[in-house]
C-alpha positions in Angstrom: 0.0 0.0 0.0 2.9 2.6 0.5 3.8 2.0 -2.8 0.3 3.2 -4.3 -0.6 5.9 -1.4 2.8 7.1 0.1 2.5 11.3 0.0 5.4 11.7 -2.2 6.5 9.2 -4.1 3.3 7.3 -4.5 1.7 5.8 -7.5 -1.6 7.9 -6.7 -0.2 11.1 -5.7 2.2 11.1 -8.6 -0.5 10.4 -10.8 -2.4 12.9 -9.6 0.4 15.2 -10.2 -0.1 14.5 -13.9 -4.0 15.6 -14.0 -3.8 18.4 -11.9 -0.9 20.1 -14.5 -3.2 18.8 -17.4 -5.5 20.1 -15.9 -3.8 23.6 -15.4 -2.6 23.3 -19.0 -5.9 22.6 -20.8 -7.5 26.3 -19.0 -6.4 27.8 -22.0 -9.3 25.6 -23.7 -12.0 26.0 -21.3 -15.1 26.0 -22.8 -13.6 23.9 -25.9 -16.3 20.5 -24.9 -18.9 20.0 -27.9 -22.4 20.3 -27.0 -24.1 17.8 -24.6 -20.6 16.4 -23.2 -19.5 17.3 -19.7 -16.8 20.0 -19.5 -13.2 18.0 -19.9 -11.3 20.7 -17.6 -13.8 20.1 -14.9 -14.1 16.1 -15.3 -9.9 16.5 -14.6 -10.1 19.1 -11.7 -13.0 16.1 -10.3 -10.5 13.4 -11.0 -7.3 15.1 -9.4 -10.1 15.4 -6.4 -10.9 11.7 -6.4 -7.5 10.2 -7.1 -6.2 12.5 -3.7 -9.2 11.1 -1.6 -8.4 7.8 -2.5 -4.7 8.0 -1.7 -5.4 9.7 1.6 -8.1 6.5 2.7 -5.6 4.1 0.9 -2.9 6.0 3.6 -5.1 5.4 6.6 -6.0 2.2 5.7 -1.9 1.0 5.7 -1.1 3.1 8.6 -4.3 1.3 10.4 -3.0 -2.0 9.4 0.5 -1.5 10.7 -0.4 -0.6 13.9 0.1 -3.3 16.5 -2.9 -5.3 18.1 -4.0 -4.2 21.2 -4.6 -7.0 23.7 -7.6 -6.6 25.7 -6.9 -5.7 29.4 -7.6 -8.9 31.7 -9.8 -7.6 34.9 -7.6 -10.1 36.9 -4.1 -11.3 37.3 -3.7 -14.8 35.5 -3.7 -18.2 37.9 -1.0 -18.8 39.6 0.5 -22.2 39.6 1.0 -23.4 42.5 
């Protein structure tokens, strides 16, 4: 998982790097969509979005998983052997 959601050198946040400086490269063509079909710029700006909300639960989800089990507190002391 730190592979695909590490902040900096992650697949996901690298590849969100790449939309969001389309995406600032193709303002120049703003309004440039044909009739009927949803606005490219904006569909690039909603997929840098999504691509930096899935890294950041990916993130969680790998710092979750390498935290250490937590044993449950015992009430009492265990039985002697005597």
């Amino acid at each position: 998982m730190t592979e695909v959601a590490a902040p900096v050198h992650g697949l996901l946040p690298l590849a969100r790097e790449i939309v969001v400086r389309a995406w600032i490269a193709a303002g120049d063509f703003q309004g440039a969509a044909p009739a009927g079909e949803p606005d490219p710029i904006a569909r690039l700006g909603s997929t840098a979005t999504s691509m930096s909300e899935a890294a950041r639960a990916i993130l969680h989800a790998r710092n979750h998983a390498a935290r250490p089990a937590q044993r449950p507190a015992t009430a009492s002391p265990p039985p002697s052997r005597a």
